[in-house]
DOTORBA-499540 format. One record per residue: y, z, x of N, C-alpha, C, O in turn; residue in three letters. Coordinates in steps of 0.001 Angstrom, whole numbers, padded with zeros to 6 digits, always signed. Example, Ala and Ser with C-alpha at 12.3 -4.5 7.8 and 13.67 -1.06 7.14 Angstrom:
-005690+007800+013190-004500+007800+012300-003300+007800+013200-003319+008465+014236ALA -002250+007080+012850-001060+007140+013670+000030+007870+012900+001138+008039+013409SER 
***
This chain:
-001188+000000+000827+000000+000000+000000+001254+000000+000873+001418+000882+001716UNK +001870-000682+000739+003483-000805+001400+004691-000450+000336+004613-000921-000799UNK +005724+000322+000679+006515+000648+000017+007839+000881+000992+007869+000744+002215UNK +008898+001262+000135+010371+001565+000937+010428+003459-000183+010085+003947-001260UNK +011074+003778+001036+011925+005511+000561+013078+005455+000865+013406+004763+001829UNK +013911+006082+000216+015245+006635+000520+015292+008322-000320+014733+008903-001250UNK +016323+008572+000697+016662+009860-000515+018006+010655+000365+018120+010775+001585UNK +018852+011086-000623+019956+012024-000101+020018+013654-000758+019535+014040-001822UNK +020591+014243+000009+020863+015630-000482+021582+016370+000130+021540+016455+001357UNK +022594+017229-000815+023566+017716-000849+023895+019132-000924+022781+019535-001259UNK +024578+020130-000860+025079+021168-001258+025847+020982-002516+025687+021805-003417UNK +026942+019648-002722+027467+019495-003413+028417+020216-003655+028862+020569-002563UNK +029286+020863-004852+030938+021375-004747+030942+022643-004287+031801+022992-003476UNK +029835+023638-004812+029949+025173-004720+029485+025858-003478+030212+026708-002964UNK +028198+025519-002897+027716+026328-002297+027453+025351-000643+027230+024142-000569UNK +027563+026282+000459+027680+025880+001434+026497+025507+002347+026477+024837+003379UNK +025178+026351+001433+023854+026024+001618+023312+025228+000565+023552+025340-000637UNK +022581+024438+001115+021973+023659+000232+020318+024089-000016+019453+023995+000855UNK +020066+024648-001608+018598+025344-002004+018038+024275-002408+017261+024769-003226UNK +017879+023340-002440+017424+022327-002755+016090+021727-001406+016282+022301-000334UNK +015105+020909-001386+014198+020672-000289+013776+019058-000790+013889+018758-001978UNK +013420+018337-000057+012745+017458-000390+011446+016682+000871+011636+016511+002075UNK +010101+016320+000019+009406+016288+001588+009304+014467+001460+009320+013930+000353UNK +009221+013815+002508+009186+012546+002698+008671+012310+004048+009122+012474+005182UNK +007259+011743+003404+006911+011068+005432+005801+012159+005972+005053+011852+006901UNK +005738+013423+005350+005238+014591+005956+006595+015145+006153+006121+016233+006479UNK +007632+015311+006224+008465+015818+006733+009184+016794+005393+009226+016498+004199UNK +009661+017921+006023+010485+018501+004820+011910+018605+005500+012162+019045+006622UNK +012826+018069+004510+014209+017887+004781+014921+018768+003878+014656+018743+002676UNK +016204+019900+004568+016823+020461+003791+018556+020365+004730+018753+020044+005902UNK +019350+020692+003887+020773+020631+003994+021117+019039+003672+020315+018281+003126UNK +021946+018807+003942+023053+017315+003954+022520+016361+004669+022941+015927+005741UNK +021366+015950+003940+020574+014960+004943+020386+013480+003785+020145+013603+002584UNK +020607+011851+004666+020280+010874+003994+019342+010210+004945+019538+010061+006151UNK +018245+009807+004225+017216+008905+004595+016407+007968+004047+015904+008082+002929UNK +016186+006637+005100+015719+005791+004413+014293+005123+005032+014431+005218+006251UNK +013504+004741+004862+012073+004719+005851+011263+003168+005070+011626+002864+003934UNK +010629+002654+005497+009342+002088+005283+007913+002714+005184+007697+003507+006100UNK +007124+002591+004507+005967+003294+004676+004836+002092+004337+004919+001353+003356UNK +003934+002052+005180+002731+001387+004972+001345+002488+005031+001413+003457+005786UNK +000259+002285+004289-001056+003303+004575-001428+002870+003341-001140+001876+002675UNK -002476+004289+003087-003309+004300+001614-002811+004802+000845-003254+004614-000288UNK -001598+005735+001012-001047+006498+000094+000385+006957+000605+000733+006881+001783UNK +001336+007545-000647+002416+008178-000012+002569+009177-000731+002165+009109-001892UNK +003390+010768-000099+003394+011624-001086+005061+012246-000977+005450+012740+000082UNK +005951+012154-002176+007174+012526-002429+007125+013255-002918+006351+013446-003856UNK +008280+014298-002313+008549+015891-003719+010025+016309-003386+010552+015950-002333UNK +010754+017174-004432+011531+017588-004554+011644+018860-004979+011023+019212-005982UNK +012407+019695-004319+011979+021045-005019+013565+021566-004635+014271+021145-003719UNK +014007+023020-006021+015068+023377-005902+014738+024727-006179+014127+025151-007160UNK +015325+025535-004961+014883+026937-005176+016178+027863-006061+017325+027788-005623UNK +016017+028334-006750+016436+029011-007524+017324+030375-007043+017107+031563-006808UNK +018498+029402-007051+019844+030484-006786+020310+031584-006808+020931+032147-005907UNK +019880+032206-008472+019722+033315-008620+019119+034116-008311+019218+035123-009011UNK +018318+034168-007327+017205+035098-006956+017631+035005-005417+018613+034549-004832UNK +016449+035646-005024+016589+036042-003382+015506+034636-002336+014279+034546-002369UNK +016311+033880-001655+015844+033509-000584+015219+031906-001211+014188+031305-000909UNK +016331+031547-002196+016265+030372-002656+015948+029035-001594+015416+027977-001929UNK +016346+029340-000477+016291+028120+000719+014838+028297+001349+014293+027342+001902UNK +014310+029374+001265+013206+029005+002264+012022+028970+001025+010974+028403+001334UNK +012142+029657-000646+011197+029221-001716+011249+027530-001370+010239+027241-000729UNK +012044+026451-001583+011591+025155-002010+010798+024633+000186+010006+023875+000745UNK +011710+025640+000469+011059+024703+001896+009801+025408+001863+009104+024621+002504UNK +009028+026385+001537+008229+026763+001752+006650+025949+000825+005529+025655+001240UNK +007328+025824-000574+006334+025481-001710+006109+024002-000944+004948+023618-001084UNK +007001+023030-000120+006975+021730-000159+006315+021345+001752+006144+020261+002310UNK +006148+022487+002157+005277+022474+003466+003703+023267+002608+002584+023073+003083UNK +003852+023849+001747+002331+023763+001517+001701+022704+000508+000527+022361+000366UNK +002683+022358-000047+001819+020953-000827+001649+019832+000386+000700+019057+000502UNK +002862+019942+001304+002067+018212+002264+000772+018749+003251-000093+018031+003754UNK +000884+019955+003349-000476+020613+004365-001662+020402+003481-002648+019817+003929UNK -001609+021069+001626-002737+020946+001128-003042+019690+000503-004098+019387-000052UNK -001970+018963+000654-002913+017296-000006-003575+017220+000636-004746+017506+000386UNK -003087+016710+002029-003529+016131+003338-005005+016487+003678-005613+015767+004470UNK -005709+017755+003017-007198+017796+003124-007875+017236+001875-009063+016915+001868UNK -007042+017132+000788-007852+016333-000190-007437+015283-000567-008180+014403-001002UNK -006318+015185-000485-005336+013731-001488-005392+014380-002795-005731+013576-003663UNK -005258+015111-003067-005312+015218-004869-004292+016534-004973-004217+017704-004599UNK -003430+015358-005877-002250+016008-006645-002098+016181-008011-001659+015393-008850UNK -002723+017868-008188-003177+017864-009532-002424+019594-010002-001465+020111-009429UNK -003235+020208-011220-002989+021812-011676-003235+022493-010557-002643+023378-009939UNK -004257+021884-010421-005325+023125-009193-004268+022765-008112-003939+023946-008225UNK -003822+022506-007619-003129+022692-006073-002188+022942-006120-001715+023395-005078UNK -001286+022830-007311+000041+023526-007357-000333+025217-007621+000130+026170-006996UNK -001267+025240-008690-001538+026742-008633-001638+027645-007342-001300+028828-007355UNK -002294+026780-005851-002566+027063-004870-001469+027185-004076-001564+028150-003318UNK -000326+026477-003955+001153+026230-003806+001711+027399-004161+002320+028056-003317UNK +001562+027907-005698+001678+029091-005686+001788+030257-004969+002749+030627-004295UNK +000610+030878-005183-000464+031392-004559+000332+031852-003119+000715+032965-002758UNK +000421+030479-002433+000639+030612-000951+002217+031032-000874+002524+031856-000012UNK +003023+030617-001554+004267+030831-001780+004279+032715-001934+005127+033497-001504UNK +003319+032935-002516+003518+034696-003200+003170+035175-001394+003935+035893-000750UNK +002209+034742-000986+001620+035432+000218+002889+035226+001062+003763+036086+001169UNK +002922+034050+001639+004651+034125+002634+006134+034907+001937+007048+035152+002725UNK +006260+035179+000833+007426+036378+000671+007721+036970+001949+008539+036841+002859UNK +006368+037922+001538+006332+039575+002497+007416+040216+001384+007563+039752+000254UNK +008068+041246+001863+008707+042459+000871+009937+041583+000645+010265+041127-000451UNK +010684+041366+001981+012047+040502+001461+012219+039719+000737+013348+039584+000266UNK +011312+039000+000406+011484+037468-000388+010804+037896-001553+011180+037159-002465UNK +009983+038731-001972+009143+038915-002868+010094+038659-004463+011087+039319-004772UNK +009404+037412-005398+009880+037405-006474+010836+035955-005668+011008+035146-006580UNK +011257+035585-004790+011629+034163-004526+011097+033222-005495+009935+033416-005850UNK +011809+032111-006055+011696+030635-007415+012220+029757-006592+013031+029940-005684UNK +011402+028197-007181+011643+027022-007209+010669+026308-007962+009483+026506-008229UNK +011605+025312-008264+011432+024118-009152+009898+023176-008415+009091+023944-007891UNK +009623+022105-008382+008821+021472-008030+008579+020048-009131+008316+020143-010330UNK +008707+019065-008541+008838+017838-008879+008036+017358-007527+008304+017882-006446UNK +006871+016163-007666+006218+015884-006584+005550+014474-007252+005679+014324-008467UNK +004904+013536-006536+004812+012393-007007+003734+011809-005421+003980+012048-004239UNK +002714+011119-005933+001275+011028-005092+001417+009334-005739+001763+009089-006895UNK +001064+008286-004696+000934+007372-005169-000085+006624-004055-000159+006980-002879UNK -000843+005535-004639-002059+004603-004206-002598+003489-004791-002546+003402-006018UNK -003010+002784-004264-003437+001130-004973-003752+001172-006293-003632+000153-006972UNK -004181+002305-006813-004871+002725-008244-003635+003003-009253-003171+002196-010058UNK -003158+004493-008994-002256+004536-010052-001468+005892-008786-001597+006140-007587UNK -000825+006344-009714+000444+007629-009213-000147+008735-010416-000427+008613-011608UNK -000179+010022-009307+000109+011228-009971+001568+012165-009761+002257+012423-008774UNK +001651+012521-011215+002734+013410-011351+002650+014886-011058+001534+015400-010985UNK +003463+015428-010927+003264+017204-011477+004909+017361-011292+005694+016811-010520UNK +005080+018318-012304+006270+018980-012374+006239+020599-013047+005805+021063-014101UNK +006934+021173-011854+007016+022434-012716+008836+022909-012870+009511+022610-011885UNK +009445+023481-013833+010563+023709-013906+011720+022227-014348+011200+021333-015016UNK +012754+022117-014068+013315+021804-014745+013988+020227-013268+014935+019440-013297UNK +012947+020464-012312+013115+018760-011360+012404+017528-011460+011506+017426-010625UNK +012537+016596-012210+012281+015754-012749+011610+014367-011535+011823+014264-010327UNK +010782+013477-012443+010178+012422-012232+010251+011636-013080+009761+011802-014198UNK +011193+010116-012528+011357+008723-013386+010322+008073-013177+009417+008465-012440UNK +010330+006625-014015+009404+005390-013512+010597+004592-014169+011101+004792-015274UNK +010949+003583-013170+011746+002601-013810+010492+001216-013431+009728+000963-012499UNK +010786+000694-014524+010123-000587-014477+010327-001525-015381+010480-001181-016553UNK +010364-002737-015057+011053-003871-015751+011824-003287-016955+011574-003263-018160UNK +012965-002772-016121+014712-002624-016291+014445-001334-017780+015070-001354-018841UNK +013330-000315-017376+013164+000197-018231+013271+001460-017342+012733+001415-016235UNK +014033+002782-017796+013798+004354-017161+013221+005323-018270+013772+005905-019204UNK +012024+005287-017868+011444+006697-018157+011155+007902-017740+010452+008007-016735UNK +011706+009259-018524+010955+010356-017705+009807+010718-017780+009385+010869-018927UNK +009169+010906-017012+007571+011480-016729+006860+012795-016644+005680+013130-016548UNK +007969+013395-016712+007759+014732-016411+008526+015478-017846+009562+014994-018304UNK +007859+016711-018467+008721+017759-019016+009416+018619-018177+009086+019024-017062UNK +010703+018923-019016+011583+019766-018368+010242+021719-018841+009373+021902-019693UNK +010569+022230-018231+010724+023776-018368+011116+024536-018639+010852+025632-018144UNK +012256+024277-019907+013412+024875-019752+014039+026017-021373+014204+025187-022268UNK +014227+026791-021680+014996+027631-022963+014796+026267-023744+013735+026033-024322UNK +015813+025410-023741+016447+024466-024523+014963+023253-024799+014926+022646-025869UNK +013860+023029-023756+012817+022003-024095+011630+022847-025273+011132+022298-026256UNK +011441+023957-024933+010706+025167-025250+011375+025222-026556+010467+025869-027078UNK +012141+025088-027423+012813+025637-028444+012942+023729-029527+012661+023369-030670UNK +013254+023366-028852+013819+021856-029360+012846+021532-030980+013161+021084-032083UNK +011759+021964-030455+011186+021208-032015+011481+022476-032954+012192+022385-033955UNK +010797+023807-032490+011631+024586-033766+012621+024700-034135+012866+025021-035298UNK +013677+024422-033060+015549+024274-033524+015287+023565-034694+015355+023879-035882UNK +014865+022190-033909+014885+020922-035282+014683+021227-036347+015505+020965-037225UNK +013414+021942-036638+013022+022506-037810+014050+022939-038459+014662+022291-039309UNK +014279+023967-038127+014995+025032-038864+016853+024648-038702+017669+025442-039170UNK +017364+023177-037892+018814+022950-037681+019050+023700-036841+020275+023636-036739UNK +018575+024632-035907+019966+025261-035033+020381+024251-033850+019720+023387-033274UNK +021566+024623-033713+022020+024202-032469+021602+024575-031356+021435+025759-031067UNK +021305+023273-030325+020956+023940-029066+022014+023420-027953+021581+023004-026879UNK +023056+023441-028154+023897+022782-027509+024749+023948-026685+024925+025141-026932UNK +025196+023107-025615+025863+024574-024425+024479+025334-023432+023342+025744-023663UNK +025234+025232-022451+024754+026036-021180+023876+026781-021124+023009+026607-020268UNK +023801+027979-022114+023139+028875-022546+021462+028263-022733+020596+029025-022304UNK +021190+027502-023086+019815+026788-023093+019287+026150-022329+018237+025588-022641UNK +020047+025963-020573+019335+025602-020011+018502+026279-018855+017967+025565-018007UNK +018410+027400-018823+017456+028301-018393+016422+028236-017878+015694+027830-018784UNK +015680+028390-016798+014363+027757-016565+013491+028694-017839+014050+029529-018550UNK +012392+028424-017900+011392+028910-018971+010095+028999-018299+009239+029843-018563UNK +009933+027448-016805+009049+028256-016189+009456+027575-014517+010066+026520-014343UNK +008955+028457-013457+008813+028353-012062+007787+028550-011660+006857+029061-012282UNK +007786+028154-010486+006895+028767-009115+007896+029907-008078+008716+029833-007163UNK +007084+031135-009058+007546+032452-008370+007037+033038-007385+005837+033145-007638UNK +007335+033624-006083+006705+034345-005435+005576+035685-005695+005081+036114-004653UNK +005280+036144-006565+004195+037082-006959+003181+036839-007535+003187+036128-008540UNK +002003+037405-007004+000748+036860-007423+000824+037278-009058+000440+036431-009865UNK +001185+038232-009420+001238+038648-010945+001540+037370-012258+001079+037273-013395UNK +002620+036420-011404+003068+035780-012353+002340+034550-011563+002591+034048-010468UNK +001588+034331-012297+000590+032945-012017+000008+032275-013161-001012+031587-013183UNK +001007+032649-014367+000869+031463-015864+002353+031392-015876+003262+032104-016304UNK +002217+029845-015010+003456+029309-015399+003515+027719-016016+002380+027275-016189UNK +004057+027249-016198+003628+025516-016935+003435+024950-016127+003937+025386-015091UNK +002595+023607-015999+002538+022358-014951+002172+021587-015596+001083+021548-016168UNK +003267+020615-015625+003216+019284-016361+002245+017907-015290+002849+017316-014395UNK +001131+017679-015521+000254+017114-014953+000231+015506-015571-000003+015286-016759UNK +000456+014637-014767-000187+013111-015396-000538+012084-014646+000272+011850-013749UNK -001599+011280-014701-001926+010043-014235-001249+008721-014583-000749+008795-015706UNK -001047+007438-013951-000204+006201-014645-000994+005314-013461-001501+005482-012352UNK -000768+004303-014405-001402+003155-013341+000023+002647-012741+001156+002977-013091UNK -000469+001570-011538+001347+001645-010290+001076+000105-010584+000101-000475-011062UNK +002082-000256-010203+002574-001751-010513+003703-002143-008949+004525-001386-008432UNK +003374-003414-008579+004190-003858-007296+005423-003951-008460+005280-004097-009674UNK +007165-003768-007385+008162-003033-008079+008362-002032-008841+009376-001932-009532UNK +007389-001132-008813+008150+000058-009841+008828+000674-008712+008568+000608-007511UNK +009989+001445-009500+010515+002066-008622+010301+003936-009343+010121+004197-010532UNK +010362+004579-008623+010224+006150-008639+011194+006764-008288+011713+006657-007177UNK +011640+007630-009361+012740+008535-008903+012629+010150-009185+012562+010631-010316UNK +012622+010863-008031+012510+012217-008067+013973+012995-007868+014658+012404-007033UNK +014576+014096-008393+015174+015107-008678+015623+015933-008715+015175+016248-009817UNK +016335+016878-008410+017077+018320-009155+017504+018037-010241+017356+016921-010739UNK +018220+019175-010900+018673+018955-012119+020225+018908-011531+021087+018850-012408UNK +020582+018921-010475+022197+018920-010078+022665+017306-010311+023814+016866-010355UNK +021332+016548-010451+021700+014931-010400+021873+014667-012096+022846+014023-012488UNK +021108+015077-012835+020872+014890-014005+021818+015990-014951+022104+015818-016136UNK +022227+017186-014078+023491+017817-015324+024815+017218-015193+025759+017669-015840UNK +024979+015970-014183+026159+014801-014680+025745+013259-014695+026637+012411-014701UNK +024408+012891-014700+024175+011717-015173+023009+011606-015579+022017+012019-014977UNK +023021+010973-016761+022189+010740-018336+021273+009776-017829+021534+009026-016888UNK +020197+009799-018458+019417+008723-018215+019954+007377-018047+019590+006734-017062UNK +021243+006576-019363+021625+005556-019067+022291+004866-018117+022320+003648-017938UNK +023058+006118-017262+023478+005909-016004+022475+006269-014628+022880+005916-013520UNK +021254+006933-014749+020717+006298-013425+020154+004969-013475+020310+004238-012497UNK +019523+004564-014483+018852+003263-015060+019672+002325-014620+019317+001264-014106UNK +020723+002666-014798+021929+001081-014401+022310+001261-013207+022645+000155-012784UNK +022426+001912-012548+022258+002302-010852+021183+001379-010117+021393+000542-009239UNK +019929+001766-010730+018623+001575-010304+018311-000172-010485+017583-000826-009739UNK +019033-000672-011614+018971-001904-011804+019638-002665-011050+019122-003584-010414UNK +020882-002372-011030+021493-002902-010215+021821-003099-008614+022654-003810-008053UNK +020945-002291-008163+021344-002128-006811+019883-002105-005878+018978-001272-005932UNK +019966-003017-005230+018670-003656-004528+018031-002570-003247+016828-002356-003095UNK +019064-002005-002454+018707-001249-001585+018523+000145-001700+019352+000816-002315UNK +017542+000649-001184+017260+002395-002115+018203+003246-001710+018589+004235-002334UNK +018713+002738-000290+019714+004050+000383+020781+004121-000429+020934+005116-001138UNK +021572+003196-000444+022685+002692-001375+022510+003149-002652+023592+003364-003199UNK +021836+003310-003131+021514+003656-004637+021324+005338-004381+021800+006133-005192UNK +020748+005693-003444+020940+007392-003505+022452+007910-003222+023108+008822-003726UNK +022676+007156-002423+024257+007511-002059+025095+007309-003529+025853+008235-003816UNK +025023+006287-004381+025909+005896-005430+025475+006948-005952+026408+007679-006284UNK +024188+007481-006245+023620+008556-007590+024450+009716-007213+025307+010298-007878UNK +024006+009948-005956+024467+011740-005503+026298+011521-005312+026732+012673-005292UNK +027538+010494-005165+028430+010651-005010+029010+010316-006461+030234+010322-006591UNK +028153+010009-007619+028631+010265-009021+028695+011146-009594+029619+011303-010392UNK +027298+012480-009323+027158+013464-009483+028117+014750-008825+028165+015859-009356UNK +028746+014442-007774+029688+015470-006862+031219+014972-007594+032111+015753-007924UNK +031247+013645-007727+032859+013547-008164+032795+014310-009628+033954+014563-009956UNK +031597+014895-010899+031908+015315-011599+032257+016715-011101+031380+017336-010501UNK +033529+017306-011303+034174+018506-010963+033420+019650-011585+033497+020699-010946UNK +032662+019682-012763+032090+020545-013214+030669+020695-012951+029841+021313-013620UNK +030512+020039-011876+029052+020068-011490+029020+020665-010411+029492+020042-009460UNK +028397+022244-010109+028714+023427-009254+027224+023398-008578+027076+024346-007806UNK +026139+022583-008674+024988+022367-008298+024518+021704-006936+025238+020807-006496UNK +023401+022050-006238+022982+021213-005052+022540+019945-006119+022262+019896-007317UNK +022640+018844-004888+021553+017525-005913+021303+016913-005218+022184+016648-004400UNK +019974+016275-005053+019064+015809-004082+018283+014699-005449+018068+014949-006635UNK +018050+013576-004708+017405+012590-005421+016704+011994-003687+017231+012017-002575UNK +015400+011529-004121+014367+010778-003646+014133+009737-004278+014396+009771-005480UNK +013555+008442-003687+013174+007559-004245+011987+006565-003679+012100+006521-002454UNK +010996+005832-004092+010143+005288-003795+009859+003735-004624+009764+003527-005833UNK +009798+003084-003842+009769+001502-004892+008197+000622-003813+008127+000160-002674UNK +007381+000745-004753+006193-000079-004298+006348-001528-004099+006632-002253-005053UNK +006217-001884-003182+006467-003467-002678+004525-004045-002706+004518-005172-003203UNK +003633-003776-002482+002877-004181-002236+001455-002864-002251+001389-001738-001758UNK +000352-003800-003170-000444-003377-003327-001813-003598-002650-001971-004792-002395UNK -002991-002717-002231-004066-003143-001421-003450-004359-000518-002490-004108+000210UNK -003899-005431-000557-004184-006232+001044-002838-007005+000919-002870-008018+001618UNK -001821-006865+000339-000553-007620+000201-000247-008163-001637+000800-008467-002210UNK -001461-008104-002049-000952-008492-003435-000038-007759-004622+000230-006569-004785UNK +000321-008913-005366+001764-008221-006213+002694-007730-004866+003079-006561-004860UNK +002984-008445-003953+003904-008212-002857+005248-008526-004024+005046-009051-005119UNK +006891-008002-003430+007442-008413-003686+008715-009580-002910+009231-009161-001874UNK +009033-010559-003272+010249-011203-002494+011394-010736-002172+012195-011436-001553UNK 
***
């Protein structure tokens, strides 16, 4: 499989550290970093993870959860429930007392000649754009996703800040180990393109504006740079935001290559 990556990430307006992580290549990248790569092999594995601000030791939760998912694929290839649970797990053991009770998000994305697996936990998202179409792939985690059909029911409003809350993470303590994981299989197609997440990208641009980003703009670096410098010029956006991206050029021995 041959493919192209890009991805940028930010601190963005408020904070001078950036809690946000993303792994690409084997590599885990954190602070104010843009990158763009080629990848050829059998497989590639992207993630995004945003550690959770409010708590203690938000920067080393997402770098930590996203060095044990590229250590534990890497003995199986399989990106599924069971290994994020294990992600877990390992996350509770590295605390120690200081960090204990440390959160992050997790958005991650496994792809191969066959199809792509998803997982998402919390509220960092996974697209599939494909023929000029953006879908999300992932459920959010969140007060406001958790509530949405009974609101409906019953009319309440779920509108305002107040509802976007995580509902679930990957916490540091073995105690809390029922948390959600949104799990799925898809078959891959030469040109799809993949887009992974924080929610700092998506609490100032809507689905219809990454879609038209993504359409329009041929090179992946360029397109992370446009996403993440739309998201910072909104003034009310006090969030890190980190976007990744992956676009399959070529499948098994060159076929469905693209021009």
């Amino acid at each position: 499989m041959q493919c192209d990556l890009a991805a940028r990430s930010t601190p963005g307006n408020r904070y001078h550290r950036n809690h946000d992580a993303f792994l690409m290549n084997g590599i885990v990248h954190q602070g104010s970093v843009a990158l763009s790569a080629a990848h050829a092999g059998s497989g590639a594995l992207v993630a995004v993870a945003d550690g959770v601000a409010a708590g203690y030791c938000a920067s080393l939760a997402s770098r930590t959860v996203l060095s044990s998912l590229d250590r534990l694929y890497r003995m199986d290839r399989v990106l599924d429930r069971h290994l994020v649970r294990r992600i877990q797990s390992e996350l509770a053991d590295a605390a120690g007392r200081r960090c204990h009770g440390m959160a992050t998000t997790l958005a991650a994305l496994s792809v191969d000649d066959q199809c792509a697996n998803v997982v998402g936990v919390g509220d960092s998202r996974v697209y599939l754009f494909r023929d000029g179409l953006l879908r999300q792939m992932t459920q959010d985690h969140t007060l406001r996703a958790a509530l949405e059909d009974e609101a409906h029911d019953v009319g309440e409003d779920l509108t305002g800040s107040a509802w976007d809350g995580l509902d679930s993470c990957l916490i540091a303590d073995q105690q809390e180990d029922q948390f959600a994981i949104c799990h799925a299989r898809y078959p891959v197609q030469g040109g799809d393109i993949w887009l992974l997440c924080s929610d700092g990208l998506t609490a100032s641009l809507d689905d219809a504006a990454l879609g038209g980003v993504l359409g329009s703009m041929v090179d992946l670096a360029a397109a992370c740079d446009r996403l993440v410098h739309a998201a910072v010029a909104d003034a009310m956006n006090d969030d890190n935001i980190t976007v990744a991206l992956l676009r399959v050029r070529a499948l098994g021995d060159g076929v469905q290559e693209l021009s």
